[in-house]
Backbone bond lengths (Angstrom), bond angles and torsions (degrees), N, CA, C in turn:
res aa  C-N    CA-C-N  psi(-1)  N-CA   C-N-CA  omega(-1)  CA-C   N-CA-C  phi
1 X - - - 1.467 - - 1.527 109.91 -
2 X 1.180 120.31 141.44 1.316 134.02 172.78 1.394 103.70 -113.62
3 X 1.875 107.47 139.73 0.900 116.83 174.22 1.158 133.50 -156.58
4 X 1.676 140.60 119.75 1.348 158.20 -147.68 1.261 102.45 -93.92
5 X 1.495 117.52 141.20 1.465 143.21 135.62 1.176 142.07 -99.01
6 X 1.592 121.17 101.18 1.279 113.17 -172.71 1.771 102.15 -100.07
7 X 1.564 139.94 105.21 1.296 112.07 158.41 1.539 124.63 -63.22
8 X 1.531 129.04 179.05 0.863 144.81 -127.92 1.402 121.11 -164.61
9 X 1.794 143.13 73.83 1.089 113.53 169.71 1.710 98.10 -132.19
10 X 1.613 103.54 103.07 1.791 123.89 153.16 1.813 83.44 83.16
11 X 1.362 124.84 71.38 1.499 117.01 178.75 1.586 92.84 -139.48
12 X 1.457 108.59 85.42 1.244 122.26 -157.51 1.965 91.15 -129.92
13 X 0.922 81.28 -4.37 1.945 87.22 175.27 1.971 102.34 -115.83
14 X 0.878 106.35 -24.31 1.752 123.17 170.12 1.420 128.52 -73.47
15 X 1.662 114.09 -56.65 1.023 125.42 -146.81 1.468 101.04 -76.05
16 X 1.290 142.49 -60.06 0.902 132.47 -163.82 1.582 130.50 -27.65
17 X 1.585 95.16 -77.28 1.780 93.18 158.44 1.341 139.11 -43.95
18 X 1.319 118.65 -38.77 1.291 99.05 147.55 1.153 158.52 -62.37
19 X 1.619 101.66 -22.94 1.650 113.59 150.27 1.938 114.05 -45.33
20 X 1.358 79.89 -61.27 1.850 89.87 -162.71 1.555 99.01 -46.01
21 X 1.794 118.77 -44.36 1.256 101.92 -179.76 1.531 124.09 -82.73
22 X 1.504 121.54 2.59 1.158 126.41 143.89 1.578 148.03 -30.22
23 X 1.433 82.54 -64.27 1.224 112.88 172.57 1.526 120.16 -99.17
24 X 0.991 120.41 19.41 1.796 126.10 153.50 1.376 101.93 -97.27
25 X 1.536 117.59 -50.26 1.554 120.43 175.25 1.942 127.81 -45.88
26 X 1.777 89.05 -36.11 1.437 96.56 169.88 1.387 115.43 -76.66
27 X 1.367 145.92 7.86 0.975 155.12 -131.07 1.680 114.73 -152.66
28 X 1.575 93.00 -3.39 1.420 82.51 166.85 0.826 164.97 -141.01
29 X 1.775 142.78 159.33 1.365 118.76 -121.51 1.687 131.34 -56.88
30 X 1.382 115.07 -35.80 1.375 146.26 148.41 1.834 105.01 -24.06
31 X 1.202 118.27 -23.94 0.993 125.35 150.82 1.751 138.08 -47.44
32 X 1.439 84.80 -44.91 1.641 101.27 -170.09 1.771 111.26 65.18
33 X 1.366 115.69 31.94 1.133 111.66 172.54 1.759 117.36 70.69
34 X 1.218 113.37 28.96 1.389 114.70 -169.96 1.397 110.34 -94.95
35 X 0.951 120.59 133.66 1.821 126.04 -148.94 2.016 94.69 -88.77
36 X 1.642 93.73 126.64 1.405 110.29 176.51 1.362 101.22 -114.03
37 X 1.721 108.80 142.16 1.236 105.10 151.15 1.369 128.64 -100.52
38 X 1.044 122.18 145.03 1.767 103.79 155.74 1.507 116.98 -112.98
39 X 1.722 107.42 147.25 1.307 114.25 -168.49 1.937 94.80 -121.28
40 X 1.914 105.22 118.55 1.579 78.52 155.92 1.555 114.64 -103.99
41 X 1.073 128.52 161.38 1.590 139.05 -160.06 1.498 95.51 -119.08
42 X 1.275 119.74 77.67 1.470 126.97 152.17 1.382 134.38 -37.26
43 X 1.737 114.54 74.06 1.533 86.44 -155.14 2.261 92.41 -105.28
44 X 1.149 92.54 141.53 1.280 113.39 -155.29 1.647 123.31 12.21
45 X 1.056 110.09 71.21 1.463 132.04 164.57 1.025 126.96 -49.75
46 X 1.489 133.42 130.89 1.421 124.31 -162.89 1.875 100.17 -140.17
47 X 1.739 99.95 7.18 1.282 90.48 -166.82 1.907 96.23 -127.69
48 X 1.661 111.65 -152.66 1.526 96.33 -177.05 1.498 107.13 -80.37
49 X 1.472 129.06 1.71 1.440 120.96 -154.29 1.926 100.44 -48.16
50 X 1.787 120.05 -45.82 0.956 79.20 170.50 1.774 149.04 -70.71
51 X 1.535 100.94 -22.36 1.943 103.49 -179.59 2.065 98.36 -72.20
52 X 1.034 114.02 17.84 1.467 103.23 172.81 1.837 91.34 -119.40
53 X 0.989 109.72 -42.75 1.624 78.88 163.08 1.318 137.47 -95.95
54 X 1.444 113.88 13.25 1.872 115.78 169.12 1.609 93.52 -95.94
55 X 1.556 132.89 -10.13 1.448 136.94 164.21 1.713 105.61 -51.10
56 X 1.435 101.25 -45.44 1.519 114.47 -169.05 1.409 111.09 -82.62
57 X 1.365 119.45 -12.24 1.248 120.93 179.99 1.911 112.11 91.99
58 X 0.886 93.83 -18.68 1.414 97.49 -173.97 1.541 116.19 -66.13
59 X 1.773 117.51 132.78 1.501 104.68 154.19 1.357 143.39 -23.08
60 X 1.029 125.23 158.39 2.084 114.72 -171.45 1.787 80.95 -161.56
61 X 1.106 124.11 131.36 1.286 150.59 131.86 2.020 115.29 -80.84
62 X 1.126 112.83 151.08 1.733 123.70 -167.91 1.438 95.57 -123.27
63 X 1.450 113.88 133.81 1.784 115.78 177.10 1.325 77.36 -137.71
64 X 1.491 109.20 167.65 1.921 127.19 168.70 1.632 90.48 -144.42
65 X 1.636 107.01 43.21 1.687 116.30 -172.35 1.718 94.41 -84.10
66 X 1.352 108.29 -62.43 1.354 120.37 -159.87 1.583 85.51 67.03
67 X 1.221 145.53 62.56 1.066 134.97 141.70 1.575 118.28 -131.86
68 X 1.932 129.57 140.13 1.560 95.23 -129.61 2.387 59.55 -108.36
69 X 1.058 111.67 4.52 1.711 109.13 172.62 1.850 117.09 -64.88
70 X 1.325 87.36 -48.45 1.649 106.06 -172.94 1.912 90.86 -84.05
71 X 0.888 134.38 -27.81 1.371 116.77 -178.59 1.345 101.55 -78.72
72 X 1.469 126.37 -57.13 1.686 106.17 -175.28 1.521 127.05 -49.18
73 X 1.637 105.21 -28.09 1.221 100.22 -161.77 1.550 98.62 -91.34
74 X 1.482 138.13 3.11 1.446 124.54 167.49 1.180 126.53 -60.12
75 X 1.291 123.71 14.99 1.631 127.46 175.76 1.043 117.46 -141.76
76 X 1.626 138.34 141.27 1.541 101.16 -166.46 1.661 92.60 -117.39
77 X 1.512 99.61 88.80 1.465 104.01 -179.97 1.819 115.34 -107.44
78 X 1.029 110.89 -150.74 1.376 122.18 -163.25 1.812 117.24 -106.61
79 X 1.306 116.56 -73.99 1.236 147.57 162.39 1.280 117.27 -54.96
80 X 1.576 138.02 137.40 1.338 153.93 165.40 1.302 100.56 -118.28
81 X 1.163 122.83 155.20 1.788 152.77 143.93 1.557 118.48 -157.44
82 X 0.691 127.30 162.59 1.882 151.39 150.34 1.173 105.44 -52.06
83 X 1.385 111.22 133.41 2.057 120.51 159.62 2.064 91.04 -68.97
84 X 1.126 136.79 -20.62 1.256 120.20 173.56 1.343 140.50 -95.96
85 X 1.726 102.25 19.74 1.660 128.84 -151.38 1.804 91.77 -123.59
86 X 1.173 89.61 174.85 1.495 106.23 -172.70 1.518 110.29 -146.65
87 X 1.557 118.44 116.87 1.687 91.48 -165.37 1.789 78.39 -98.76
88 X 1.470 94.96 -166.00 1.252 113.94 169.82 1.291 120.30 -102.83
89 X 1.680 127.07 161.09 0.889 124.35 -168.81 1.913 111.79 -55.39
90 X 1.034 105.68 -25.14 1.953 120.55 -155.20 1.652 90.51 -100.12
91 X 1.299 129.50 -1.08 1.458 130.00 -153.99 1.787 93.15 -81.33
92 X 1.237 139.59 -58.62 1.790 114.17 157.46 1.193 140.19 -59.90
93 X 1.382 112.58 -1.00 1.744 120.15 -177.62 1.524 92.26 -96.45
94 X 1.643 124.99 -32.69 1.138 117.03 172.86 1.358 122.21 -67.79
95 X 1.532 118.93 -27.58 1.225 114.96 -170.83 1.572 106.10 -71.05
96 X 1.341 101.96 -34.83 1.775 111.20 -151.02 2.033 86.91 -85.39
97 X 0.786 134.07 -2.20 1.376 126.97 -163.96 1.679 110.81 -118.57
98 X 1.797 103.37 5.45 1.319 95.59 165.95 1.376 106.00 -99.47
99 X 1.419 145.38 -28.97 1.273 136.90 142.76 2.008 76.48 116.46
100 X 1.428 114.53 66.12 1.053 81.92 172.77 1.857 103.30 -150.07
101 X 1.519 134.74 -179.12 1.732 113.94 -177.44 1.675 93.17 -72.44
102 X 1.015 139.56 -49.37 1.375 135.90 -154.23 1.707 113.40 -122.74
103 X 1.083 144.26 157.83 1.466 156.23 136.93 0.792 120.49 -103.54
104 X 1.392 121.76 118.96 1.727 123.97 154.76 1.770 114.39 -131.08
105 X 1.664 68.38 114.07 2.028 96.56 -171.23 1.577 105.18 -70.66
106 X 1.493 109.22 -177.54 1.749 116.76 174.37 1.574 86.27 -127.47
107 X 1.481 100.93 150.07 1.618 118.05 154.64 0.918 137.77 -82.43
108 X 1.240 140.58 169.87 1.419 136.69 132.00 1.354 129.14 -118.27
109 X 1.479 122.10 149.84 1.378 122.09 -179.95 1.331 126.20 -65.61
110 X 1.440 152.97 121.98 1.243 131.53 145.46 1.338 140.03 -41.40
111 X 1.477 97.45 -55.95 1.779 109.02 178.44 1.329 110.10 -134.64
112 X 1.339 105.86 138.11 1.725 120.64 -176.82 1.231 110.42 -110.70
113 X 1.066 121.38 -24.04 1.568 128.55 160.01 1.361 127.28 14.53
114 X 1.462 100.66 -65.44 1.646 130.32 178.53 1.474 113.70 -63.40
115 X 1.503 118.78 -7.49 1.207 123.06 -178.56 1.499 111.85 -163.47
116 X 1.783 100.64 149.89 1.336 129.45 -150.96 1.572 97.44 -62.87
117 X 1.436 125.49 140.44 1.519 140.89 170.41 1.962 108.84 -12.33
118 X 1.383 80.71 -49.70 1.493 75.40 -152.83 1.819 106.33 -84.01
119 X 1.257 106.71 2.49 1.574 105.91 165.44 1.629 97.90 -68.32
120 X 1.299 117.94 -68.70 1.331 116.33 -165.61 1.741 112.26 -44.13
121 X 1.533 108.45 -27.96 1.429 102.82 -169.06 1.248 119.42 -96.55
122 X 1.679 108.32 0.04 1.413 122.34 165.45 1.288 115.05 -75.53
123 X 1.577 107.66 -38.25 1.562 120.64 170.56 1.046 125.67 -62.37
124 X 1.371 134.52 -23.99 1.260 141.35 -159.14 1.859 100.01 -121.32
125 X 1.341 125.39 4.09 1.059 135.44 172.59 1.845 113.62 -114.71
126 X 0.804 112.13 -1.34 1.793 123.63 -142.16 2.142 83.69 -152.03
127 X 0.737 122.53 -70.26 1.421 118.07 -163.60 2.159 119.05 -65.04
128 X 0.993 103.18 101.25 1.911 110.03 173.66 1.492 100.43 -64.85
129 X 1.649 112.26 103.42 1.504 106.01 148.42 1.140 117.74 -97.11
130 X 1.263 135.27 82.02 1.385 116.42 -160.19 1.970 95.42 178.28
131 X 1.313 97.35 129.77 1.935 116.63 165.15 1.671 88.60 -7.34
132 X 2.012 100.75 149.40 1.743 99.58 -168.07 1.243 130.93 47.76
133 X 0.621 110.91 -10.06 1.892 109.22 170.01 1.517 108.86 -52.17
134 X 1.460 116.87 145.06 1.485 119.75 172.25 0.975 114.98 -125.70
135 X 1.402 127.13 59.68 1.402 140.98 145.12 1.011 138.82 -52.73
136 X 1.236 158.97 156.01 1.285 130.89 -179.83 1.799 106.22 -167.96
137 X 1.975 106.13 103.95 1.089 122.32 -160.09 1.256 119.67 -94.08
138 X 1.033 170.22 161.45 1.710 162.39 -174.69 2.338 80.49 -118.04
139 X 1.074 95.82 -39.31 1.824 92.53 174.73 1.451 107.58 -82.04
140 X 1.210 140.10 42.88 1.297 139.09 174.79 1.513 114.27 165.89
141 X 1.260 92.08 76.48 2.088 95.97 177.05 1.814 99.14 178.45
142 X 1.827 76.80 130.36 1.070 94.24 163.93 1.544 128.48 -128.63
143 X 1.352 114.96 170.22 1.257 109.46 -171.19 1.721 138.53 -147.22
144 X 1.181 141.03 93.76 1.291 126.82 -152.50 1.846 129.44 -26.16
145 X 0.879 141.13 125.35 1.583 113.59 164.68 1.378 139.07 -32.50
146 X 1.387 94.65 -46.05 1.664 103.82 172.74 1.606 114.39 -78.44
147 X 1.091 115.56 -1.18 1.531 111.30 166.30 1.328 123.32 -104.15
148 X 1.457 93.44 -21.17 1.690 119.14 170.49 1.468 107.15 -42.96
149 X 1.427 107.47 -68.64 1.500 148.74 -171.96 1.718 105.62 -57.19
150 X 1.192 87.08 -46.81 1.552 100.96 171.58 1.723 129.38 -55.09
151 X 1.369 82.76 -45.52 1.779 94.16 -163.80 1.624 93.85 -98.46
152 X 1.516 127.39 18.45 1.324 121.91 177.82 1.537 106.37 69.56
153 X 1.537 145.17 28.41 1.035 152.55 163.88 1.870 101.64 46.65
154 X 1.379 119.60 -144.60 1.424 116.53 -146.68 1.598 83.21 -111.44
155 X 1.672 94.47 162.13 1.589 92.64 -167.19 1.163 103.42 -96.59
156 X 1.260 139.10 171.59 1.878 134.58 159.11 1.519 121.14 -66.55
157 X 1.638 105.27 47.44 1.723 110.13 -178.89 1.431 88.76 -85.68
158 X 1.711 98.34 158.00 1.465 114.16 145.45 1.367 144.25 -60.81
159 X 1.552 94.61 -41.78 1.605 112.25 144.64 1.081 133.60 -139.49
160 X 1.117 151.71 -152.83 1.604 165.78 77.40 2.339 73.70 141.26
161 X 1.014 110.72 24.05 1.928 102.70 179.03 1.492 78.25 -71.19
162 X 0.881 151.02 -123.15 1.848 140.35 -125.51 1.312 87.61 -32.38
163 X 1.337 160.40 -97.88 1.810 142.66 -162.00 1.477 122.72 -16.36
164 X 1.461 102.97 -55.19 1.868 120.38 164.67 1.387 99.09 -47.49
165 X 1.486 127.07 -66.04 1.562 124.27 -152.10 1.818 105.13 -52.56
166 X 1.618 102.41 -61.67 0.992 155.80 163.28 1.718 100.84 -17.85
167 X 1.762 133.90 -61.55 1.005 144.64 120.72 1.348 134.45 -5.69
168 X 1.202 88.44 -63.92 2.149 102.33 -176.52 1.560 84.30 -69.86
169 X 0.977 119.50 -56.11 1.737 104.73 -174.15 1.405 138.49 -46.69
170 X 1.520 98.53 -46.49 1.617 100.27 161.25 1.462 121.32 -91.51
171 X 1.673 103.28 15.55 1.762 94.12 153.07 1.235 116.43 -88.45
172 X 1.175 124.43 -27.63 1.750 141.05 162.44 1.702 112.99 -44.98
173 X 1.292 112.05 -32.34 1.118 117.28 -179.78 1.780 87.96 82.79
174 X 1.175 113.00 60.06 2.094 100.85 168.49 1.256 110.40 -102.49
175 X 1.242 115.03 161.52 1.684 115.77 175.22 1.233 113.63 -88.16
176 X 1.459 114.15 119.79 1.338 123.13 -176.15 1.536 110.72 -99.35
177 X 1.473 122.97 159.63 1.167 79.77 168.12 1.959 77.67 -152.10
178 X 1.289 100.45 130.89 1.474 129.91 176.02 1.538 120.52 -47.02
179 X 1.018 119.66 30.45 1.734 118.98 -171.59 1.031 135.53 -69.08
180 X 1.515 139.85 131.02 1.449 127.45 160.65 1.526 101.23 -89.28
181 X 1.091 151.35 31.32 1.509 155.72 146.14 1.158 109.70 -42.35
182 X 1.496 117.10 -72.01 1.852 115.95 -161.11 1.705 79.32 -76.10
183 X 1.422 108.78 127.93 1.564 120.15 136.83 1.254 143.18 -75.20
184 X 1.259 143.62 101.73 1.211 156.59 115.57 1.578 143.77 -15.45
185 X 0.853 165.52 74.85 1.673 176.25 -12.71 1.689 99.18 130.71
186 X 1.399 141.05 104.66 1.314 119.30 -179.41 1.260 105.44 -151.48
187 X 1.652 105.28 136.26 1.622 121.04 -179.81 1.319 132.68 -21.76
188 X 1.644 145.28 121.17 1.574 117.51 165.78 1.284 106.86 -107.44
189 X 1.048 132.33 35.04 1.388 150.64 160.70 1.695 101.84 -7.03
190 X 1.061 95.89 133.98 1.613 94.87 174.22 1.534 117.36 -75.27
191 X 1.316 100.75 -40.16 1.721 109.56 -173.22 1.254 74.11 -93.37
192 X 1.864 106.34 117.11 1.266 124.45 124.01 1.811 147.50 -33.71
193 X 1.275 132.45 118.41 1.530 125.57 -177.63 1.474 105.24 -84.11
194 X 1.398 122.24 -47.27 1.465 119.15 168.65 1.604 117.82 -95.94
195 X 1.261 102.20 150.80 1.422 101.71 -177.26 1.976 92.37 -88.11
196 X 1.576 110.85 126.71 1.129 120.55 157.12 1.496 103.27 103.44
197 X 1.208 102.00 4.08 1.643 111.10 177.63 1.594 123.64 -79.30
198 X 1.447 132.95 -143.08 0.819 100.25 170.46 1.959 125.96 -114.87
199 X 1.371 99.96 36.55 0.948 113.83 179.13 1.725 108.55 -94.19
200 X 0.952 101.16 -28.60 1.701 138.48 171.28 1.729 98.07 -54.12
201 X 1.444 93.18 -82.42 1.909 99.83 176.18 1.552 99.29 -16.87
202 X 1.515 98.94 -77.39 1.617 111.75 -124.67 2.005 88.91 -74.38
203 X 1.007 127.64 -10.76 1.626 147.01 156.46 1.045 110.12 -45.38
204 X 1.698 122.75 -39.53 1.080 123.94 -152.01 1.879 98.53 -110.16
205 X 1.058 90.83 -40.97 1.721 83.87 157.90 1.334 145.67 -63.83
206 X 1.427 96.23 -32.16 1.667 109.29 171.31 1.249 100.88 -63.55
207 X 1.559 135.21 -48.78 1.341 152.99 -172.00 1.689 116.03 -45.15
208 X 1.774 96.96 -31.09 1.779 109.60 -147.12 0.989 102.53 -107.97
C-alpha cells in the first residue's frame, strides 16, 4: 500500500487541485493497480478544507495542533505534499522507481505574481531542478516505512520538520536519492502558512 499526506490549515481556496492531481497520480497505470491512500490532516480548520476533501473522497484526520510537525507524522505513510502543490500525474511511479529509503524531489512555481521580478529571477538563477540537487521539500518527499520508523519519523517542529526527518535519515545512513523526477507544482503565495517556510524565503528575498 502506498500512502500520502497532505496537512491542512484553512486551504479551502487550494485544496482542491491538489486533490484532483492526487488522485490522477494514484491512478496510474505504472502502478499496477496498487491501492493508495490519501489522508488530509485537518489541523485546526475553521474553513470548508474539510467538506472539499470528504467531496474528493479522500480520508481527513482533525488536529487543533496548528503544528505542520505533529500533522505529518499522524499517519505512518509514505508520500508528502502541500494542500497548495500539485503533483504530477507520474509523481508515485517516480518515487517508487528510484528504488531508494527516501526521495527528495525539486519544485516548481506556478505563479509569481505575488512577488517582485527579481524574486523570480533569483529563483530561477539560485534554484537546482535537476538529479543531485539538495533541496529539501515537505511538498515533495517520500519515504519508506521502515526508514520512516527508523529515523524516528517527523519531529513536532513548526517548521523546517521535513529538514529534521530528512537529517534523522542520513544519520541512519538511508538511501536518499536527490531527484528532479517526481514533479511537483507549488504555491508562492505571499501569505505564508508556516512561519519560516517557504513562503517566508521568498519574503525574504523580495525584502533583501
Amino acid at each position: 500500500m502506498i500512502g500520502v499526506i497532505v496537512p491542512a490549515h484553512n486551504e479551502e481556496a487550494l485544496l482542491a487541485p491538489c486533490l484532483a492531481a492526487l488522485l490522477e497520480a494514484s491512478r496510474h497505470e505504472d502502478l499496477d493497480g496498487e491501492t493508495v491512500r490519501i489522508v488530509v490532516v485537518l489541523d485546526a480548520c475553521n474553513d470548508f478544507s474539510g467538506a472539499i476533501a470528504r467531496a474528493y473522497g479522500v480520508e481527513t484526520l482533525t488536529l487543533k495542533a496548528r503544528n505542520v510537525g505533529i500533522a505529518r507524522a499522524t499517519a505512518r505513510w509514505l508520500a508528502f505534499t502541500d494542500a497548495d502543490s500539485r503533483v504530477s500525474a507520474t509523481w508515485l511511479v517516480a518515487q517508487l522507481s528510484l528504488d531508494a529509503d527516501a526521495v527528495c524531489g525539486s519544485i516548481a512555481v506556478d505563479d509569481w505574481s505575488a512577488h517582485p521580478h527579481s524574486v523570480r529571477e533569483y529563483f530561477r538563477k539560485t534554484y537546482v531542478d535537476a538529479d543531485g540537487h539538495r533541496h529539501i521539500h515537505g511538498a515533495n518527499l517520500g519515504v519508506s516505512a521502515q526508514a520512516y520508523r527508523q529515523a524516528g519519523g517527523f519531529p513536532p517542529l513548526t517548521c523546517s520538520e521535513d529538514v529534521a526527518l530528512v537529517d534523522r535519515l542520513i544519520a541512519i545512513n538511508a538511501r536518499i536519492a536527490w531527484s528532479a523526477a517526481p514533479r511537483v507544482i507549488t504555491s508562492a503565495r505571499a501569505a505564508a502558512r508556516a512561519s519560516g517556510g517557504f513562503g517566508d524565503t521568498l519574503a525574504a528575498w523580495a525584502a533583501g
